[in-house]
C-alpha positions in Angstrom: 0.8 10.5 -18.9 2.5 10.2 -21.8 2.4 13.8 -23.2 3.6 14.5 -19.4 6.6 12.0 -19.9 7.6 13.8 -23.3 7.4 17.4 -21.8 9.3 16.5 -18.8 12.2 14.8 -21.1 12.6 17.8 -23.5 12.4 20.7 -21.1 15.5 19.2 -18.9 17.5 18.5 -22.3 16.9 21.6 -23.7 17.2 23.3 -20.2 20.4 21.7 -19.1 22.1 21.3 -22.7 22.0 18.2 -23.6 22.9 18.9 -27.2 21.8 17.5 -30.5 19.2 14.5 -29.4 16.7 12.8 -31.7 13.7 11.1 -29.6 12.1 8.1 -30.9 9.0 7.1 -29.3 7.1 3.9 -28.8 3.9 2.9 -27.3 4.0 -0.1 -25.1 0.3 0.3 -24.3 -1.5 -0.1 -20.7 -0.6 -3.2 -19.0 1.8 -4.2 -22.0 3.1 -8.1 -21.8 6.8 -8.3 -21.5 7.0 -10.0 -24.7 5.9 -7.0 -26.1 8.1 -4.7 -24.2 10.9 -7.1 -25.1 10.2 -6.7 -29.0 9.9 -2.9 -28.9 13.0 -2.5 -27.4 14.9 -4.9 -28.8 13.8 -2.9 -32.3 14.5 0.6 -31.2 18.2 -0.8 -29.9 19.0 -2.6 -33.6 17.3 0.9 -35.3 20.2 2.6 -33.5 18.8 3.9 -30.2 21.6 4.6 -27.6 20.0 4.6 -24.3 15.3 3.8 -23.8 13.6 5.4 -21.7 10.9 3.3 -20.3 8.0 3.7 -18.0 7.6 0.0 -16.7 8.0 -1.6 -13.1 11.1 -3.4 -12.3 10.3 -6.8 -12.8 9.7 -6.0 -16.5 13.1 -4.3 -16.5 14.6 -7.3 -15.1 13.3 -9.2 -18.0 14.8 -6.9 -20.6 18.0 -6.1 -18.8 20.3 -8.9 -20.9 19.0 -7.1 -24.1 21.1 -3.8 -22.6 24.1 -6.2 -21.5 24.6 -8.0 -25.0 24.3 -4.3 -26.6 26.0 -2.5 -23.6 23.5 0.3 -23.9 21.8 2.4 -20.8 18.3 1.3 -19.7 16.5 4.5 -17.8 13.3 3.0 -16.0 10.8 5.4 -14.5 7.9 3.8 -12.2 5.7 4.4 -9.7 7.4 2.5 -7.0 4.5 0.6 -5.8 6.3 -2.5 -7.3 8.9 -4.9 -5.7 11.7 -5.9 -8.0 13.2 -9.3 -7.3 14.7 -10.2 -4.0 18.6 -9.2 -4.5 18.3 -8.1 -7.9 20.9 -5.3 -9.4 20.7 -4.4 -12.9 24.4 -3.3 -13.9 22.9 -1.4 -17.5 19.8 -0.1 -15.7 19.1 3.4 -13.4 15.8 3.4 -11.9 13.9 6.5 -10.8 10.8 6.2 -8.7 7.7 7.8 -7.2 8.3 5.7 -4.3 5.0 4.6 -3.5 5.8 2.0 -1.3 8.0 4.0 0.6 5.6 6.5 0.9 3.4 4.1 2.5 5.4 2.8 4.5 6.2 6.5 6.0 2.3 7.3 6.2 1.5 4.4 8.3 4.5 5.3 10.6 3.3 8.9 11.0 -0.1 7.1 12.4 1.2 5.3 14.5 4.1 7.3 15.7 0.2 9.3 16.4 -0.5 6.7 18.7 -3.1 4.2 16.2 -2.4 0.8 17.1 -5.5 -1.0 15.2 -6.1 -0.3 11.5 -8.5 -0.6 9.0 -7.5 -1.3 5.6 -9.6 -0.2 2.3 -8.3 -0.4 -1.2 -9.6 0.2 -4.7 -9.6 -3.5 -6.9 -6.6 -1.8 -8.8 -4.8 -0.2 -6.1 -4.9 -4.1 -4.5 -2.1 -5.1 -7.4 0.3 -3.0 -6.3 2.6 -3.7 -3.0 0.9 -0.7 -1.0 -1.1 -3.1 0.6 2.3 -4.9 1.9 4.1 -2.1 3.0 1.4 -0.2 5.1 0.7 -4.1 6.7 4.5 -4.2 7.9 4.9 -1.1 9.3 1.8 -2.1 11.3 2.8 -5.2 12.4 6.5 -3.6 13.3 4.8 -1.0 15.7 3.3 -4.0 17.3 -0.6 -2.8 15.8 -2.9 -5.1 14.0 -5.0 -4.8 10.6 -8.9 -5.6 12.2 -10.5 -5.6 8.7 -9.4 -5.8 5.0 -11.6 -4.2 2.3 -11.3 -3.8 -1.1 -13.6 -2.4 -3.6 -15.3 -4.0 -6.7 -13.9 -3.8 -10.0 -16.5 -2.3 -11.9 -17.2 1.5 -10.6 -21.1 0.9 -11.1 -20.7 -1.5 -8.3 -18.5 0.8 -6.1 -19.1 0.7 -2.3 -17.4 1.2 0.6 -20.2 0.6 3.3 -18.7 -2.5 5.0 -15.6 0.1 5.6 -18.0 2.7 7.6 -20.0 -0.4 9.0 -16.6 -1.7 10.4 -15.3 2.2 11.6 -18.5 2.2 13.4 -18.9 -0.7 15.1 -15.4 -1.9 15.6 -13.8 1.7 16.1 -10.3 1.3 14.2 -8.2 3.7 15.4 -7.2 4.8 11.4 -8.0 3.6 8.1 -5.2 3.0 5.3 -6.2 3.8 2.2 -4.9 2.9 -1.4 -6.6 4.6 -4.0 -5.5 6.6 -7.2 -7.3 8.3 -10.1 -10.7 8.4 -10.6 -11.0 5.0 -8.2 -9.8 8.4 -5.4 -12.8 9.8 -6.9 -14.9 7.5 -6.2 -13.9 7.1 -2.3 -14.0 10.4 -1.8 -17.7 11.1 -2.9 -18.9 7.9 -0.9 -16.8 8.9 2.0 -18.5 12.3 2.1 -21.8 10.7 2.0 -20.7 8.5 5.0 -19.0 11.1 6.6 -15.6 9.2 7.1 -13.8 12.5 6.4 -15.3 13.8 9.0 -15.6 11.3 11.4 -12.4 8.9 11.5 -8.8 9.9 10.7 -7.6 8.5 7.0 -4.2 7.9 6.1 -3.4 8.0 2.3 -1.6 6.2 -0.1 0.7 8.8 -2.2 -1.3 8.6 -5.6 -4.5 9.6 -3.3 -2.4 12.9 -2.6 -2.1 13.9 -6.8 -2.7 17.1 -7.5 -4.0 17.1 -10.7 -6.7 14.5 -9.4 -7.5 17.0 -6.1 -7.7 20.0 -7.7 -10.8 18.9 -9.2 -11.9 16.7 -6.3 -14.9 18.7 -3.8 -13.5 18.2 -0.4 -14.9 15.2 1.4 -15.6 16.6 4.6 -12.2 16.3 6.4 -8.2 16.6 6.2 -6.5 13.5 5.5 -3.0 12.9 5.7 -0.5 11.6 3.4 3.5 11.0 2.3 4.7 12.5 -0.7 7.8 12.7 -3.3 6.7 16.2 -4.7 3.9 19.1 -4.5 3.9 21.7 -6.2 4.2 24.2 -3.0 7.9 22.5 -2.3 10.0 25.6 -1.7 13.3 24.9 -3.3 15.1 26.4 -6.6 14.1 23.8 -8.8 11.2 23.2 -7.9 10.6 26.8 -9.3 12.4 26.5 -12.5 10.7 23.4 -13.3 7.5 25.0 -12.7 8.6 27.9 -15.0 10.0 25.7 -17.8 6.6 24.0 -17.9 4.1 26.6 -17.1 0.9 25.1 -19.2 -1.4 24.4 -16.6 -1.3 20.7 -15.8 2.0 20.6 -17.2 3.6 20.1 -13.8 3.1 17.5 -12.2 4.3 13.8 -10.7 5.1 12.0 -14.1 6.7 15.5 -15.7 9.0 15.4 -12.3 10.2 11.9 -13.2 10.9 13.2 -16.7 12.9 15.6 -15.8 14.9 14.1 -13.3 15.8 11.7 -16.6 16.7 14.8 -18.3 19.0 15.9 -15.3 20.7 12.6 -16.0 21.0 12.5 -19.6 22.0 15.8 -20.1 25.2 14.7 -18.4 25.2 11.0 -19.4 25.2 12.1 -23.5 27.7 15.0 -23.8 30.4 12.5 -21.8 29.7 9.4 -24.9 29.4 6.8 -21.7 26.5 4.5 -22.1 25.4 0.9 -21.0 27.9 0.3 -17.5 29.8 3.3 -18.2 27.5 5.8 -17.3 26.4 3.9 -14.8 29.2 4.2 -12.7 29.9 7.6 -13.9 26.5 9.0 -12.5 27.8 6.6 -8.7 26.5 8.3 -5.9 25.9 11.0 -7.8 22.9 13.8 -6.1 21.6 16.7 -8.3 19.2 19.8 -7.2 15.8 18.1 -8.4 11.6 19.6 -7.9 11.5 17.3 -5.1 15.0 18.1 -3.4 18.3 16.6 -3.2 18.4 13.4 -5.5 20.6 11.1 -4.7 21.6 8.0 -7.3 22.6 4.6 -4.8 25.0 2.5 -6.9 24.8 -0.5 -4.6 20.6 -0.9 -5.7 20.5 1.1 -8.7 18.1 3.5 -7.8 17.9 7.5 -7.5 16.5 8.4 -4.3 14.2 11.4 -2.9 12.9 12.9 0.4 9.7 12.4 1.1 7.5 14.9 2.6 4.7 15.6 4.9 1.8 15.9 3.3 -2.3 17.0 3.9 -4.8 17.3 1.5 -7.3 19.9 2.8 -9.5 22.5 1.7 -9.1 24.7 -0.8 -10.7 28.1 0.1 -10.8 29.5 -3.3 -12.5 26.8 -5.1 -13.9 24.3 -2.7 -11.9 21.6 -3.8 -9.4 19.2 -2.7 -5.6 20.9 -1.6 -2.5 19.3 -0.8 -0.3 21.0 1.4 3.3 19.5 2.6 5.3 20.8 6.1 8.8 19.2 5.5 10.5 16.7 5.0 10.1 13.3 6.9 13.1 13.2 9.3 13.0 9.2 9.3 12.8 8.6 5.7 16.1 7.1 4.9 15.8 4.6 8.0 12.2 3.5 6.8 14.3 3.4 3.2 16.2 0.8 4.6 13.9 -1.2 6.3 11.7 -1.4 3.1 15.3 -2.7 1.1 15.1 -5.2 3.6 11.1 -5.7 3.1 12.2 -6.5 -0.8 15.4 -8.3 -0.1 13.2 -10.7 1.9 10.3 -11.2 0.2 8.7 -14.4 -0.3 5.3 -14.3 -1.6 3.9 -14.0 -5.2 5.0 -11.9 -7.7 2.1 -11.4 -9.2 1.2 -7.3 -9.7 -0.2 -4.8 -12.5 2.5 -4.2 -14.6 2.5 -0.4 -16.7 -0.8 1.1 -16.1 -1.6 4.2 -13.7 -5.1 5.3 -14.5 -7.7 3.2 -13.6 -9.9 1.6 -16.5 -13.9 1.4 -15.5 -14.8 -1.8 -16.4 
């Protein structure tokens, strides 16, 4: 993820002409304390850095955010949006850009229901249960008036992975749809027992975003049926940049949701530097701002802070070439902005824990 980040950054800067920039990289690790974070940051801003770059959830941003006030310089946080940030919270030194997996989510389990599924079964990886993808696909169920019949998440260690209490509850109970939250090789995993237990086949899945990577799919056989699936970016989206970033980055691999991210920072920085603004400055020079990015028109929302993308309509079928996993997107999701808004409101009244993973995307086999 890292070597994505870094391609991502120095194609858009050296695409869009950012001029003379030295990087300086740190590692904050997987699952880095804040503490930590704080430290590494705070270093890089007294060794002279202008704006960080930081792939961390929001909460950890809202921890270092009065390091950028007292040194008025920009914090750029990437993330996977499958964090909440604190209720009301607006960062006046920080831009966020997300992979809006909540909102994602939040979209997939609309589409089923919008479908007519009314009861729901819900299955998630021991990982995937520390993000908020859990939350979001239970209130878009309980708005459409449906119900969640069973809850089911794996065990941590992969030796011990099983999802037969999932098909034992599909079979007996009959859920109309099972929401899923699983990424990297945890996807893996329910996609080979799924096969076994024909669930592909048998009962209609809806996936959580990182289920949907294509990196992971393209060498993932196919378990036996289509799933479904909302998405920030594919490779098959048809728009101009979409095909020069896939051009600027053509090693295989090279392309793909973490690269995106990177280059959407590029976008920004390649306009932020040349201008000399930094900390609020550029802030409220990039307001309401909306550049040509891979995953369409994005769109930078002063009042929260945060760059926003479609989201599309996605199904991960069968590859006929190789075998393998596919995924295939048909347009945009006309409803996105108003599920946008109803998940602002989700975060703006939250009230449980905030208790979550913090940096880390792959899952570790313990």
């Amino acid at each position: 993820m890292n070597f994505d980040i870094m391609d991502g950054l120095r194609a858009a800067l050296g695409h869009y002409g950012a001029g003379e920039v030295q990087l300086v990289t740190t590692n904050i690790g997987v699952a880095a304390r804040d503490g930590d974070i704080y430290a590494s940051c705070e270093q890089l801003l007294l060794d002279g850095a202008d704006i960080i770059i930081a792939y961390i959830n929001p909460q950890t941003a809202e921890t270092l955010h009065p390091l950028f006030v007292s040194s008025d310089r920009l914090l750029l946080v990437m993330d996977s949006g499958f964090h909440y940030p604190s209720p009301g919270a607006k960062l006046s030194h920080a831009v966020f850009i997300s992979l809006q997996g909540a909102l994602c989510c939040r979209i997939a389990a609309r589409l089923a229901a919008d479908a007519g599924c009314s009861t729901f079964a819900f299955s998630s990886s021991f990982f995937d249960a520390g993000y908020r993808s859990g939350h979001a696909y239970y209130s878009v169920v309980e708005e459409n008036g449906g119900r969640i019949q069973f809850n089911h998440v794996a065990q941590l260690r992969r030796s011990d992975f099983s999802i037969a209490p999932l098909a034992e509850h599909m079979k007996t109970a009959g859920s109309d749809a099972i929401l899923a939250a699983y990424c990297g090789d945890m996807a893996e995993d329910f996609f080979r027992e799924g096969s076994l237990l024909n669930m592909f086949r048998d009962f209609r899945i809806v996936g959580s975003p990182f289920m949907a990577e294509e990196l992971w799919l393209d060498k993932l056989p196919y378990p036996g049926g289509d799933f479904i699936a909302a998405v920030t970016w594919a490779s098959d989206l048809d728009n101009e940049e979409n095909r020069l970033f896939k051009q600027c980055l053509p090693k295989p691999g090279k392309t793909n949701i973490f690269s995106v991210l990177a280059w959407e920072a590029g976008m920004m920085l390649s306009e932020i530097i040349p201008s000399g603004s930094n900390g609020g400055d550029a802030i409220r020079m990039l307001a309401n701002r909306t550049w040509n990015s891979p995953r369409g028109p994005l769109h930078f929302n002063a009042a929260t802070g945060n760059a926003e993308a479609p989201v599309y309509n996605g199904t991960v079928t069968q590859d006929p070439g190789t075998g393998n996993c596919k995924l295939k997107t048909s347009g945009a999701v006309p409803f996105t902005e108003e599920e946008r808004k109803k998940l602002q409101h989700q975060i703006d009244t939250f009230e449980g824990t905030s208790n979550n993973w913090f940096n880390a995307y792959p899952c570790l086999d313990s």
